[in-house]
PDB file of N, CA, C and O in Angstrom:
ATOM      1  N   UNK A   1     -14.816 -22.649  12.295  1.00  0.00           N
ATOM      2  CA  UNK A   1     -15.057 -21.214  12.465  1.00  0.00           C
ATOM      3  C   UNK A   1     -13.991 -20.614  13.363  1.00  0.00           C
ATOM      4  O   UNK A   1     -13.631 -21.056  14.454  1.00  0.00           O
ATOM      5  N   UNK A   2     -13.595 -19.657  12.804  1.00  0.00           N
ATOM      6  CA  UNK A   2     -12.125 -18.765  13.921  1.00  0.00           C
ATOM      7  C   UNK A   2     -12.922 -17.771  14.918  1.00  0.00           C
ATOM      8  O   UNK A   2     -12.408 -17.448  15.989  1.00  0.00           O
ATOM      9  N   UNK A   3     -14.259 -17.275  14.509  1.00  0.00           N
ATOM     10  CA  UNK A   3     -14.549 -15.880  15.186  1.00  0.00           C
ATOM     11  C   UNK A   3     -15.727 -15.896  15.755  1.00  0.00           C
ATOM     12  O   UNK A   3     -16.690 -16.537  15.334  1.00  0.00           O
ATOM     13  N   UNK A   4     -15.710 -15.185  16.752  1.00  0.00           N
ATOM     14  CA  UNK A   4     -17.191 -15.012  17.798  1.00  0.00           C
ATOM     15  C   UNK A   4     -18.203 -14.478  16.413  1.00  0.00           C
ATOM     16  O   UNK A   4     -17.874 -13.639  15.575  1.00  0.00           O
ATOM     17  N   UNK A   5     -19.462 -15.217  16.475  1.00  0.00           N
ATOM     18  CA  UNK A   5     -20.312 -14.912  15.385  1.00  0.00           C
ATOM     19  C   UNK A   5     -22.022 -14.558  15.799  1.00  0.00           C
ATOM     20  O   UNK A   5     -22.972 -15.125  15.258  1.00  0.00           O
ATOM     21  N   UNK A   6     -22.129 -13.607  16.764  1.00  0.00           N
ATOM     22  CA  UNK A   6     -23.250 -13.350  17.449  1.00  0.00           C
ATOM     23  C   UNK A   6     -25.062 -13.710  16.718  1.00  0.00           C
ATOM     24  O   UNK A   6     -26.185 -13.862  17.200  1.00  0.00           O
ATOM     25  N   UNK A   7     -24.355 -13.714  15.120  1.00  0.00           N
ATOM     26  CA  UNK A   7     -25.515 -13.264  14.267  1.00  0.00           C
ATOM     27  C   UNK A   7     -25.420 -14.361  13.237  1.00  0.00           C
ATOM     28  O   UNK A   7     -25.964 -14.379  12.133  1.00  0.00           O
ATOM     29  N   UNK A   8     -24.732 -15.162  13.717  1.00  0.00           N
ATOM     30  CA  UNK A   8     -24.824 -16.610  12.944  1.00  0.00           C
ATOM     31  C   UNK A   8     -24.468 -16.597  11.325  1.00  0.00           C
ATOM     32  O   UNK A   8     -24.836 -17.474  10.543  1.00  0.00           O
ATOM     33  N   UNK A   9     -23.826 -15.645  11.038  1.00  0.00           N
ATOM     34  CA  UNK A   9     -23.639 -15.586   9.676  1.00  0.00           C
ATOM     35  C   UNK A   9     -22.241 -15.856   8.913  1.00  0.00           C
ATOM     36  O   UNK A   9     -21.807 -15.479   7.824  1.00  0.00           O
ATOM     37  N   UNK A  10     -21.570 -16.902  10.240  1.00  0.00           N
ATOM     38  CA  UNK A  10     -20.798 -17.807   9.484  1.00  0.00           C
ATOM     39  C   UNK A  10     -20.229 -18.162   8.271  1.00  0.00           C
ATOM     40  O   UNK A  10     -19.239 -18.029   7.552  1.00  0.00           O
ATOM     41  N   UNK A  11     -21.815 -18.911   8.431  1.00  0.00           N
ATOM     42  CA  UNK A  11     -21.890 -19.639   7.244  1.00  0.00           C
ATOM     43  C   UNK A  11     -22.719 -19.116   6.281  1.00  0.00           C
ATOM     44  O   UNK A  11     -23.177 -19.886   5.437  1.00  0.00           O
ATOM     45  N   UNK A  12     -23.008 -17.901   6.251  1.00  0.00           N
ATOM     46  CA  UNK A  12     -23.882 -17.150   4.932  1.00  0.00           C
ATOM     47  C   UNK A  12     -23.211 -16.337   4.182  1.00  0.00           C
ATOM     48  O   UNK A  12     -22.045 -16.717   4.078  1.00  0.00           O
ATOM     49  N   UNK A  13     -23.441 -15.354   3.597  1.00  0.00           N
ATOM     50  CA  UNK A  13     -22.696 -14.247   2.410  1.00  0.00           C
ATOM     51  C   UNK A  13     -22.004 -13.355   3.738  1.00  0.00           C
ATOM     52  O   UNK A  13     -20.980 -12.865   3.261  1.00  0.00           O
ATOM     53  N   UNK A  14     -22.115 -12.928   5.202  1.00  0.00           N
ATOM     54  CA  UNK A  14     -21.036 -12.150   5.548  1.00  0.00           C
ATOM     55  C   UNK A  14     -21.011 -13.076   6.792  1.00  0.00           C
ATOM     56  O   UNK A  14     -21.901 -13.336   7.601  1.00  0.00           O
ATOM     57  N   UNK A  15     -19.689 -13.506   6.699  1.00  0.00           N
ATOM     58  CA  UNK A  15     -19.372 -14.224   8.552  1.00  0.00           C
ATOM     59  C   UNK A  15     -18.574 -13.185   9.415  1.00  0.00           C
ATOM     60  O   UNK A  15     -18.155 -13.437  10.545  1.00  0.00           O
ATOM     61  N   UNK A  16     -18.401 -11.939   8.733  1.00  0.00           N
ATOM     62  CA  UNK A  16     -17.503 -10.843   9.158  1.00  0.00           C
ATOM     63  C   UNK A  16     -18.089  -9.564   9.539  1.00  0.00           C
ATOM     64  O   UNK A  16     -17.861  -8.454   9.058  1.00  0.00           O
ATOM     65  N   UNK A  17     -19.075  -9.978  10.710  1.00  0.00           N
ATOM     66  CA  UNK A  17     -20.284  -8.713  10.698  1.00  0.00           C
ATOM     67  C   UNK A  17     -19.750  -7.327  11.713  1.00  0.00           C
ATOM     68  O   UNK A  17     -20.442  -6.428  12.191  1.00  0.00           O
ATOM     69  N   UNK A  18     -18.400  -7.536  11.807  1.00  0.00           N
ATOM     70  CA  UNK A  18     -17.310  -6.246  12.243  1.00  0.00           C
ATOM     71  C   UNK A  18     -16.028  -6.620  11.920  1.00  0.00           C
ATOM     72  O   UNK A  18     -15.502  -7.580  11.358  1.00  0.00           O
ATOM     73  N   UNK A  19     -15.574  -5.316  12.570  1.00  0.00           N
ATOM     74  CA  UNK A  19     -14.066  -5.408  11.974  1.00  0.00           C
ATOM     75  C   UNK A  19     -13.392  -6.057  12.333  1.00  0.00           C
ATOM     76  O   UNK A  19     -12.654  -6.557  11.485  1.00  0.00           O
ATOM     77  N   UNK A  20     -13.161  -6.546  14.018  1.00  0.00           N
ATOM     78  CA  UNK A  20     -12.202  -6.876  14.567  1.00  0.00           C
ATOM     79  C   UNK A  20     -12.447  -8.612  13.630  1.00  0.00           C
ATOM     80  O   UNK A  20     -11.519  -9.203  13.078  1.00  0.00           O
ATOM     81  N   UNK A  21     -14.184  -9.210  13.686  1.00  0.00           N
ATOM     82  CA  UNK A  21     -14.208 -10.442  13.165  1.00  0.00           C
ATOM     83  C   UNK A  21     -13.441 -10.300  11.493  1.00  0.00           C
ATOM     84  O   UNK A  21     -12.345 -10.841  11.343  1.00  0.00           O
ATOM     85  N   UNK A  22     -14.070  -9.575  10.330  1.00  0.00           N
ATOM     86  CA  UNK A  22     -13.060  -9.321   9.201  1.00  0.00           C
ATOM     87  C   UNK A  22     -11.929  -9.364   9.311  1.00  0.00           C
ATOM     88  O   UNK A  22     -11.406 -10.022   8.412  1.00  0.00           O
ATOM     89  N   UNK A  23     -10.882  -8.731  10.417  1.00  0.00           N
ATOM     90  CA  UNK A  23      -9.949  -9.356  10.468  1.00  0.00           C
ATOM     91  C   UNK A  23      -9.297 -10.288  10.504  1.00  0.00           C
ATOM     92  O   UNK A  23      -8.251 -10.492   9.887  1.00  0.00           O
ATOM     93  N   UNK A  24     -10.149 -11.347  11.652  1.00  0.00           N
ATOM     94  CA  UNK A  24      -9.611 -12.774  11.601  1.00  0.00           C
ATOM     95  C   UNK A  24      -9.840 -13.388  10.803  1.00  0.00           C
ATOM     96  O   UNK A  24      -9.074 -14.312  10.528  1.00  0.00           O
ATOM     97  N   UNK A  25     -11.115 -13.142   9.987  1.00  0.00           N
ATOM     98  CA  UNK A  25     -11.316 -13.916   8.847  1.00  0.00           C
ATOM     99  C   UNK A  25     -10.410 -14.330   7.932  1.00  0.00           C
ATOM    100  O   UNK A  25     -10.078 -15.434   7.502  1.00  0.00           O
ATOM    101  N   UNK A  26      -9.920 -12.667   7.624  1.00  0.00           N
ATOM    102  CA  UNK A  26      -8.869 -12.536   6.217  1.00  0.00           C
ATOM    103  C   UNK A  26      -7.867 -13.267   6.746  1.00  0.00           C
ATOM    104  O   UNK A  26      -7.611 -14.331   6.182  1.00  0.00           O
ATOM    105  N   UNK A  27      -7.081 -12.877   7.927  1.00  0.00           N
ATOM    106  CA  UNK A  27      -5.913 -13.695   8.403  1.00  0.00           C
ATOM    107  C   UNK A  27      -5.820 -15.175   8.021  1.00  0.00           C
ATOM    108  O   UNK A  27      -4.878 -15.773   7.500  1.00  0.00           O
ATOM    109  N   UNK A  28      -7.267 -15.712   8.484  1.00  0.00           N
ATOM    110  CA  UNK A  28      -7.035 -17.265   8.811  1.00  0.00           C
ATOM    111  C   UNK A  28      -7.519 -17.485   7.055  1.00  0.00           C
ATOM    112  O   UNK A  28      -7.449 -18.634   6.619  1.00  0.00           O
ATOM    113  N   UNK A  29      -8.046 -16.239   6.007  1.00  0.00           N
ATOM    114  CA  UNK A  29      -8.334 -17.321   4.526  1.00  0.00           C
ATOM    115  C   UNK A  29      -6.423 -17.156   3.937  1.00  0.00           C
ATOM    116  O   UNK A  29      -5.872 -18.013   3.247  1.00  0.00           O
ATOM    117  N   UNK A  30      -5.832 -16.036   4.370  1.00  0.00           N
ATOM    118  CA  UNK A  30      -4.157 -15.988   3.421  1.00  0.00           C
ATOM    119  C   UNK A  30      -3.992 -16.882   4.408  1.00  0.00           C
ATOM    120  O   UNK A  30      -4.804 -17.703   3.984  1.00  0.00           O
ATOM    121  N   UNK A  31      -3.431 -17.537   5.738  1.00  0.00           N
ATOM    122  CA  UNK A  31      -2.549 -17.996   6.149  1.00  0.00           C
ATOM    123  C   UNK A  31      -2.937 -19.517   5.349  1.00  0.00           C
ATOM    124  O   UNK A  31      -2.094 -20.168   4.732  1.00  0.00           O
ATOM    125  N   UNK A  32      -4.203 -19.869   5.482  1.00  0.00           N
ATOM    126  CA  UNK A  32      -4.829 -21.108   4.712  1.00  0.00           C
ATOM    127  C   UNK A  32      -4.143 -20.887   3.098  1.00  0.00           C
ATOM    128  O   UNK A  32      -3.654 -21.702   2.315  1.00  0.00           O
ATOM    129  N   UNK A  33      -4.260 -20.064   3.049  1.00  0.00           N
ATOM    130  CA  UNK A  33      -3.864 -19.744   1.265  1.00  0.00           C
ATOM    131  C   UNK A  33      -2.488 -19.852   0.938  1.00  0.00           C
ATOM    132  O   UNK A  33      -2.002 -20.072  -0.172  1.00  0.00           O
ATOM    133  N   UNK A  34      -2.070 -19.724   1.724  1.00  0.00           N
ATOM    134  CA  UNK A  34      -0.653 -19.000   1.833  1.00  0.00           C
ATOM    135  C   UNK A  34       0.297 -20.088   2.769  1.00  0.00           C
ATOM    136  O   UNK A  34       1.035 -19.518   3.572  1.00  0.00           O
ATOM    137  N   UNK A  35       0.361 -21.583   2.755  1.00  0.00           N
ATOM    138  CA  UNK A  35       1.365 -21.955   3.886  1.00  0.00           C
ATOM    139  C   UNK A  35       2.387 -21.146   4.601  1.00  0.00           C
ATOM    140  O   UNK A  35       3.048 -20.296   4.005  1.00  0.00           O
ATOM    141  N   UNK A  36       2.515 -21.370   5.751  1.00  0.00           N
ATOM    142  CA  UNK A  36       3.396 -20.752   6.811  1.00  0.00           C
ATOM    143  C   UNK A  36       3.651 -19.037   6.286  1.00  0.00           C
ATOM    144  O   UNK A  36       4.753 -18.528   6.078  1.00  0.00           O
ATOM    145  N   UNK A  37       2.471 -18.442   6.170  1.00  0.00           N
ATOM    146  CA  UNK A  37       2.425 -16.888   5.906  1.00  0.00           C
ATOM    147  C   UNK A  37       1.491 -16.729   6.966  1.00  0.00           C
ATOM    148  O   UNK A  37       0.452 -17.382   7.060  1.00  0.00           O
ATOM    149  N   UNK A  38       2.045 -15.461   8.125  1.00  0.00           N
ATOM    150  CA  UNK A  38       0.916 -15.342   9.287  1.00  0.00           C
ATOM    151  C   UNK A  38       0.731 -13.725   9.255  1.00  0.00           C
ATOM    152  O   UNK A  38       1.237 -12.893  10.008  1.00  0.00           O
ATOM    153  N   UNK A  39      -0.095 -13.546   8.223  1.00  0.00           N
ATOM    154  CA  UNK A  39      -0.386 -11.965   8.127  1.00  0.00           C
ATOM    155  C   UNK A  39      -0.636 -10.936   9.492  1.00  0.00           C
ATOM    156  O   UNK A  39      -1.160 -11.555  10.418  1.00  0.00           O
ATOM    157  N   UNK A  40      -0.414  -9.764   9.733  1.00  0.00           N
ATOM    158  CA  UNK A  40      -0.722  -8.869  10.657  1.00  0.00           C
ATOM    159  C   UNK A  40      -2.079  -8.161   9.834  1.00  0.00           C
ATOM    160  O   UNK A  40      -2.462  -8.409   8.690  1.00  0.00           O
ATOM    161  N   UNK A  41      -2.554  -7.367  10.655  1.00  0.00           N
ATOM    162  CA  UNK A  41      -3.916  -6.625  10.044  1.00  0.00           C
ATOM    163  C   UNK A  41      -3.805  -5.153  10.423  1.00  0.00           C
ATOM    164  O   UNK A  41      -2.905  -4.900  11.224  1.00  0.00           O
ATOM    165  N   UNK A  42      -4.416  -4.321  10.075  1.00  0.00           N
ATOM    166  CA  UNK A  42      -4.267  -2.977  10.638  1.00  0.00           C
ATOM    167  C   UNK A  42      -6.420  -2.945  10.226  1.00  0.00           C
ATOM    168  O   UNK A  42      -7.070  -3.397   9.283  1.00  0.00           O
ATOM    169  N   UNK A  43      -6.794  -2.231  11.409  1.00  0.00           N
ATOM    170  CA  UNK A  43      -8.218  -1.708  10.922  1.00  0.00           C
ATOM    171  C   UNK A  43      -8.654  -0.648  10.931  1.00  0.00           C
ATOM    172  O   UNK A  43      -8.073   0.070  11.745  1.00  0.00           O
ATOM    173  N   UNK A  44      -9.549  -0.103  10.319  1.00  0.00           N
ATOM    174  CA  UNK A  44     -10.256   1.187   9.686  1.00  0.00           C
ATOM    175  C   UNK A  44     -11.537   1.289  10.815  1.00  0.00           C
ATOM    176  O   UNK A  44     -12.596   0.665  10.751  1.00  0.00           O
ATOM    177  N   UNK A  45     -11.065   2.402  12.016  1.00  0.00           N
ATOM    178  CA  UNK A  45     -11.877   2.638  12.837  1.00  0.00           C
ATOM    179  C   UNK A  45     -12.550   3.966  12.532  1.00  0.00           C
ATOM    180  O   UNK A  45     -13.014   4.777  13.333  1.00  0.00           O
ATOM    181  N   UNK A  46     -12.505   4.019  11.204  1.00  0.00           N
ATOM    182  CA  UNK A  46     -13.422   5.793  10.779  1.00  0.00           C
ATOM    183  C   UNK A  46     -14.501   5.525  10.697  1.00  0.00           C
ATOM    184  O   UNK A  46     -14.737   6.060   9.614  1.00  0.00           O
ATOM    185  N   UNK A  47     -15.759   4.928  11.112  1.00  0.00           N
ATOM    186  CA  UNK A  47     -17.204   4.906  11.395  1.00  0.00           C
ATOM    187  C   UNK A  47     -17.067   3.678  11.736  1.00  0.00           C
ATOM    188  O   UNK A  47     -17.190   2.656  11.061  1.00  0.00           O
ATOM    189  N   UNK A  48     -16.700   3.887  13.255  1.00  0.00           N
ATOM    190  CA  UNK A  48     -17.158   2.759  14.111  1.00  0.00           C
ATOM    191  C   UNK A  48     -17.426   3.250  15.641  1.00  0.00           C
ATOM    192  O   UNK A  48     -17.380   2.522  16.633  1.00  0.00           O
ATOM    193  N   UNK A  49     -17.691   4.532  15.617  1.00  0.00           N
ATOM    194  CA  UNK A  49     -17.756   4.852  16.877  1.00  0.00           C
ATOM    195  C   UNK A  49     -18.898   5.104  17.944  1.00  0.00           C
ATOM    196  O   UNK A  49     -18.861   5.568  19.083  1.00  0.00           O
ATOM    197  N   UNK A  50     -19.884   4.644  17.184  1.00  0.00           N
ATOM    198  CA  UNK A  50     -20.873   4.478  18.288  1.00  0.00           C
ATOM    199  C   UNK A  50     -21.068   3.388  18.735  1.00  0.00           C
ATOM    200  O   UNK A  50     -21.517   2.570  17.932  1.00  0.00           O
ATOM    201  N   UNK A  51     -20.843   2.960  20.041  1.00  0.00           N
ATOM    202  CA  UNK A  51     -21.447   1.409  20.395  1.00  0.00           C
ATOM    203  C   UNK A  51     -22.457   0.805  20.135  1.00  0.00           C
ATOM    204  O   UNK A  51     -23.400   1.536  19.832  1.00  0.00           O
ATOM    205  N   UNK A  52     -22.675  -0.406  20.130  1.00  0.00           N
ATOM    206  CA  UNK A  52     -23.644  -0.922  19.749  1.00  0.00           C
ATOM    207  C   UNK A  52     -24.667  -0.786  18.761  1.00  0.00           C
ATOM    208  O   UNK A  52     -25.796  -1.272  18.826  1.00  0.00           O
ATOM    209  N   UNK A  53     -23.899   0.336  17.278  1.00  0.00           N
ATOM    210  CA  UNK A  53     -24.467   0.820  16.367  1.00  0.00           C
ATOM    211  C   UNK A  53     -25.166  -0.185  15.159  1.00  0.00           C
ATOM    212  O   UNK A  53     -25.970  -0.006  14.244  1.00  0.00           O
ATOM    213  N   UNK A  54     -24.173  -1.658  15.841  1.00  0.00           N
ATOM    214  CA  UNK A  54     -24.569  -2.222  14.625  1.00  0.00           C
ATOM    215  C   UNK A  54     -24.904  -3.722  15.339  1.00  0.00           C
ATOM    216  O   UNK A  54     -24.303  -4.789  15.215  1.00  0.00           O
ATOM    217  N   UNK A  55     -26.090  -3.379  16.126  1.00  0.00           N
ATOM    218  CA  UNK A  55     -26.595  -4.349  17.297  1.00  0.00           C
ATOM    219  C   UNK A  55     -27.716  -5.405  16.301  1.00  0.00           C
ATOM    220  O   UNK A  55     -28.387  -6.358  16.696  1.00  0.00           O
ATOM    221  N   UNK A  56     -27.619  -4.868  15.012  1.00  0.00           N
ATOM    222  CA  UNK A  56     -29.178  -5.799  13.966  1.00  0.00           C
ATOM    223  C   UNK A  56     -27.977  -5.885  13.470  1.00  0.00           C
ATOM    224  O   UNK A  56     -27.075  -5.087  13.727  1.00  0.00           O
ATOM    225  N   UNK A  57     -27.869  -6.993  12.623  1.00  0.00           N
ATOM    226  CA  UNK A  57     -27.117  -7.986  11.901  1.00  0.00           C
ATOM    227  C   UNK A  57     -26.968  -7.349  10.596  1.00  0.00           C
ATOM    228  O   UNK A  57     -25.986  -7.496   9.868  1.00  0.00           O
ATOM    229  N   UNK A  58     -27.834  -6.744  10.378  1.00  0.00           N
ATOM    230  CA  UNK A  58     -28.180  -6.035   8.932  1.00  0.00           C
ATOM    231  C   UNK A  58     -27.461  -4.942   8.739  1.00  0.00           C
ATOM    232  O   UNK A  58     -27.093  -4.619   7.609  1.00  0.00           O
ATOM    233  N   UNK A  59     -27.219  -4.350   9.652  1.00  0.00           N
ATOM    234  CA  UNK A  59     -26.728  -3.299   9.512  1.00  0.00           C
ATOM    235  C   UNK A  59     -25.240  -3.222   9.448  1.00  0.00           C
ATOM    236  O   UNK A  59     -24.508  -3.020  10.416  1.00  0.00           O
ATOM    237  N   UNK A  60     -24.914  -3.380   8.382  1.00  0.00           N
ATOM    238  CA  UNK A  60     -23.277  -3.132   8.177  1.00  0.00           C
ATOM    239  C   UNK A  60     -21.950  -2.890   7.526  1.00  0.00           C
ATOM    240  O   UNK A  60     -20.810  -3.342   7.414  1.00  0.00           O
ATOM    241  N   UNK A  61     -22.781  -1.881   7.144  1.00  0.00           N
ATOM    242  CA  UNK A  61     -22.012  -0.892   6.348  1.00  0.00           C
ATOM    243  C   UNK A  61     -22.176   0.813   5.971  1.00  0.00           C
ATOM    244  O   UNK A  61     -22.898   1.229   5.065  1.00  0.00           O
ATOM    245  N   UNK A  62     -21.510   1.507   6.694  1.00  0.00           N
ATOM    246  CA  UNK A  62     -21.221   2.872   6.728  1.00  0.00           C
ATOM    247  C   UNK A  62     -22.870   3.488   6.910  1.00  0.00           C
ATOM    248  O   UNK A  62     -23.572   4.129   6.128  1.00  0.00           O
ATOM    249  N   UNK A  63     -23.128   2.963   8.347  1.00  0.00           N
ATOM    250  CA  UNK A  63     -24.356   2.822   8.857  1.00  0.00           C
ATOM    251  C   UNK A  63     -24.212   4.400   9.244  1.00  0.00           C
ATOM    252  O   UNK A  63     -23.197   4.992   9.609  1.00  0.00           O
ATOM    253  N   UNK A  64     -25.511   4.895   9.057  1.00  0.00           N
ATOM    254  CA  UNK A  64     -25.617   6.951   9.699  1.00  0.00           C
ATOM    255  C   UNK A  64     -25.313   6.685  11.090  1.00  0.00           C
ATOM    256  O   UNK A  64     -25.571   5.743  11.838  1.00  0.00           O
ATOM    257  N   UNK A  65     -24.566   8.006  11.252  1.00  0.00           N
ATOM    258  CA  UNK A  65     -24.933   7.995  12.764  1.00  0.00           C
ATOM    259  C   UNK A  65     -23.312   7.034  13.401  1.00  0.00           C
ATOM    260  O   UNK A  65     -22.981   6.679  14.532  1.00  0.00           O
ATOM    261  N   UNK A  66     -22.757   6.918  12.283  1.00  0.00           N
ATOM    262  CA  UNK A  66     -21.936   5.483  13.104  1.00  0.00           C
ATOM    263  C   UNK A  66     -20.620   6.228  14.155  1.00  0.00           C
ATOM    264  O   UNK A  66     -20.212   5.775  15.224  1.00  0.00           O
ATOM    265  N   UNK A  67     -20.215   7.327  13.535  1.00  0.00           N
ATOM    266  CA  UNK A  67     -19.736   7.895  14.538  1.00  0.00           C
ATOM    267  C   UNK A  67     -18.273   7.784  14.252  1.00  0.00           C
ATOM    268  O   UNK A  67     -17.885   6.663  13.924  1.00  0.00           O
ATOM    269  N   UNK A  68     -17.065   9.104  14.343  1.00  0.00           N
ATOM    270  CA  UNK A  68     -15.658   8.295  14.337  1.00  0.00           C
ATOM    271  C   UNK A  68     -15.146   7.471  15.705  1.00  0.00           C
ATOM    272  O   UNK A  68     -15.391   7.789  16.869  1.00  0.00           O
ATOM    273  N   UNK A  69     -14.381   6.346  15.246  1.00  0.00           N
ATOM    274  CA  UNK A  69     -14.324   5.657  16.649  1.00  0.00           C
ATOM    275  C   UNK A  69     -12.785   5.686  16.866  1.00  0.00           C
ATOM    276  O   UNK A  69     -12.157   6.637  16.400  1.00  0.00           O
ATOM    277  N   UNK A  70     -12.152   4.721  17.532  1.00  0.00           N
ATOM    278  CA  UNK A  70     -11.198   4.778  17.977  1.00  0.00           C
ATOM    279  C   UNK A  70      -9.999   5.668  17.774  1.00  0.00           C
ATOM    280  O   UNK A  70      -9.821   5.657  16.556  1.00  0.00           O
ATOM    281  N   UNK A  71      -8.962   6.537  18.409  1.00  0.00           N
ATOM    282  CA  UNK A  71      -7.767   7.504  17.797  1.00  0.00           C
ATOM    283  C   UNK A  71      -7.234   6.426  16.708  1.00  0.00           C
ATOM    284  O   UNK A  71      -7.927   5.464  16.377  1.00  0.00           O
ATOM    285  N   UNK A  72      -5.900   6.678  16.162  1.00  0.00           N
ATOM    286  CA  UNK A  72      -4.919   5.652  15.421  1.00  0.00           C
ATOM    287  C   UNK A  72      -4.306   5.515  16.570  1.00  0.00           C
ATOM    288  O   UNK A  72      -4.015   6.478  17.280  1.00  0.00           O
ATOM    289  N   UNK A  73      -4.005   4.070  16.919  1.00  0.00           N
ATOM    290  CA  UNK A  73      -2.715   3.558  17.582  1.00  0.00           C
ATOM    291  C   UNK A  73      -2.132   2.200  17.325  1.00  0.00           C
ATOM    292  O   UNK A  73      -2.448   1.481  16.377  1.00  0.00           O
ATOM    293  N   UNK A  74      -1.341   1.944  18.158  1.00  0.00           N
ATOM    294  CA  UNK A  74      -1.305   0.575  17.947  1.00  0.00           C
ATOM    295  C   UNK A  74      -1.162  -0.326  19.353  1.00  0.00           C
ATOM    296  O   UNK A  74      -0.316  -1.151  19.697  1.00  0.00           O
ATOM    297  N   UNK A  75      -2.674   0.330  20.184  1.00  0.00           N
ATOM    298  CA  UNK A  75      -2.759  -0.470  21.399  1.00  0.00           C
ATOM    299  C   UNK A  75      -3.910  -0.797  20.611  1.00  0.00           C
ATOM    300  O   UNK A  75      -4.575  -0.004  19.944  1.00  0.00           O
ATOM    301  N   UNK A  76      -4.172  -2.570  20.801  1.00  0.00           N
ATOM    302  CA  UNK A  76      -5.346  -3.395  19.749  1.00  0.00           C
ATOM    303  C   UNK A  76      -6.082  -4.005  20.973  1.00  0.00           C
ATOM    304  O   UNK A  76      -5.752  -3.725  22.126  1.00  0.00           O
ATOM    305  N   UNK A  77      -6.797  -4.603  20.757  1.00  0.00           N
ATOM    306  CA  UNK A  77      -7.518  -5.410  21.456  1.00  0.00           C
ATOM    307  C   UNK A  77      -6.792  -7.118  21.498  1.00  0.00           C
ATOM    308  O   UNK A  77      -6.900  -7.914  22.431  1.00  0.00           O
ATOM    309  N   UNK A  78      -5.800  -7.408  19.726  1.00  0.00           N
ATOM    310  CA  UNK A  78      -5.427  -8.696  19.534  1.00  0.00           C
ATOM    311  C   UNK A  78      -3.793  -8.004  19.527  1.00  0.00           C
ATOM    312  O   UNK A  78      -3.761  -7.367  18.474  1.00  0.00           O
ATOM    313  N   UNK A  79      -2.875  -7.899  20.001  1.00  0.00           N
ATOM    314  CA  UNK A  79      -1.681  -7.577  19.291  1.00  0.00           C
ATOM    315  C   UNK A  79      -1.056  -8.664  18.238  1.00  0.00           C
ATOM    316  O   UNK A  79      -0.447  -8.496  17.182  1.00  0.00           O
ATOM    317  N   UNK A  80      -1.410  -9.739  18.880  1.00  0.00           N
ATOM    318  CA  UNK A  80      -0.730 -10.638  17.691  1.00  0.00           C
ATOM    319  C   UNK A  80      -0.928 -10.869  16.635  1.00  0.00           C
ATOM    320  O   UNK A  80      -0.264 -11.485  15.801  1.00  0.00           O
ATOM    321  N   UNK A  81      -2.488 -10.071  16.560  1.00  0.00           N
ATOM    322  CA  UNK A  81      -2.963 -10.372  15.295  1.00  0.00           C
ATOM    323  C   UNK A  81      -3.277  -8.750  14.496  1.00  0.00           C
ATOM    324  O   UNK A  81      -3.031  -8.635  13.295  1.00  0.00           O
ATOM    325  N   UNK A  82      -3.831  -7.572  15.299  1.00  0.00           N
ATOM    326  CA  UNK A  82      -4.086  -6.815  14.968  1.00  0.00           C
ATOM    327  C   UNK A  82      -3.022  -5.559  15.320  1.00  0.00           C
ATOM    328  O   UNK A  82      -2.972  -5.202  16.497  1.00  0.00           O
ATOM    329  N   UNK A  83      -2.315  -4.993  14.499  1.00  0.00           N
ATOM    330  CA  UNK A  83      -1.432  -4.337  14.135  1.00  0.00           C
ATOM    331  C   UNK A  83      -1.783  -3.024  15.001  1.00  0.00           C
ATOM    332  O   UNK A  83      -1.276  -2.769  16.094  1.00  0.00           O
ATOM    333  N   UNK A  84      -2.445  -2.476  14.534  1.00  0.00           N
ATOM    334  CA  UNK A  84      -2.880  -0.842  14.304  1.00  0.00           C
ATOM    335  C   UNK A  84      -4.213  -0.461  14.109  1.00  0.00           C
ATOM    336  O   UNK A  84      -4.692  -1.043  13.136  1.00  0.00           O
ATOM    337  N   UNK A  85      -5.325   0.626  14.911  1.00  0.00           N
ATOM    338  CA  UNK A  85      -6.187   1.105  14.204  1.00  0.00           C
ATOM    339  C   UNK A  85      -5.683   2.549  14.066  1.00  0.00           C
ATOM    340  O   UNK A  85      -5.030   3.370  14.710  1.00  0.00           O
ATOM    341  N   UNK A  86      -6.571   2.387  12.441  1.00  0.00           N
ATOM    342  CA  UNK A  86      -6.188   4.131  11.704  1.00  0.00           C
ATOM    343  C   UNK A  86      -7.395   4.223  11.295  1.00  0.00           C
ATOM    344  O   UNK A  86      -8.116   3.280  10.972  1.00  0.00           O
ATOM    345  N   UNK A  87      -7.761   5.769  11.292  1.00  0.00           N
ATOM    346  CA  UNK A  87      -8.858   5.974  10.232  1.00  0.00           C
ATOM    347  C   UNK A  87      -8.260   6.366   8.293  1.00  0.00           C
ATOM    348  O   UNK A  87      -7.214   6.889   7.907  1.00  0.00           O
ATOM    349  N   UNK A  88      -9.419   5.852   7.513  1.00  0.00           N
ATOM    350  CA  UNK A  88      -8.953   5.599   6.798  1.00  0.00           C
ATOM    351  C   UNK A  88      -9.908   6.908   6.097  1.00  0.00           C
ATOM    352  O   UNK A  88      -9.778   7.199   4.908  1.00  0.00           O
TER     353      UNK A  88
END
């Protein structure tokens, strides 16, 4: 497993229960896919802006209420891995 997984869903139909985790996901299935290819990511912070909006596991996808979140930049939380957030 590459990513903090609060909601244990790993190993079920979504191990990617946010963005920043979707990101690493995809990274680590092309770089696996892909020998010596180390993708960058850019993410879609247009309804992610309420904290803790998506605190039930269930909830995750273009949940009401979610709020626009972050400006576009490209100060990340990962730089090495995460490029840019934009809204999309």
């Amino acid at each position: 497993s590459c990513c903090y997984d609060p909601c244990g869903l790993t190993e079920e139909w979504n191990p990617s229960q946010n963005e920043h985790n979707y990101a690493l996901h995809l990274r680590k299935a092309m770089a696996e896919g892909i020998p010596g290819f180390e993708p960058h990511m850019i993410v879609d912070t247009g309804r992610n802006g309420v904290a803790d909006e998506r605190a039930k596991c269930a909830d995750w996808c273009n949940i009401r209420g979610a709020g626009v979140g972050l400006f576009p930049t490209t100060e990340t939380a990962n730089p090495e891995i995460i490029d840019a957030y934009f809204w999309l």
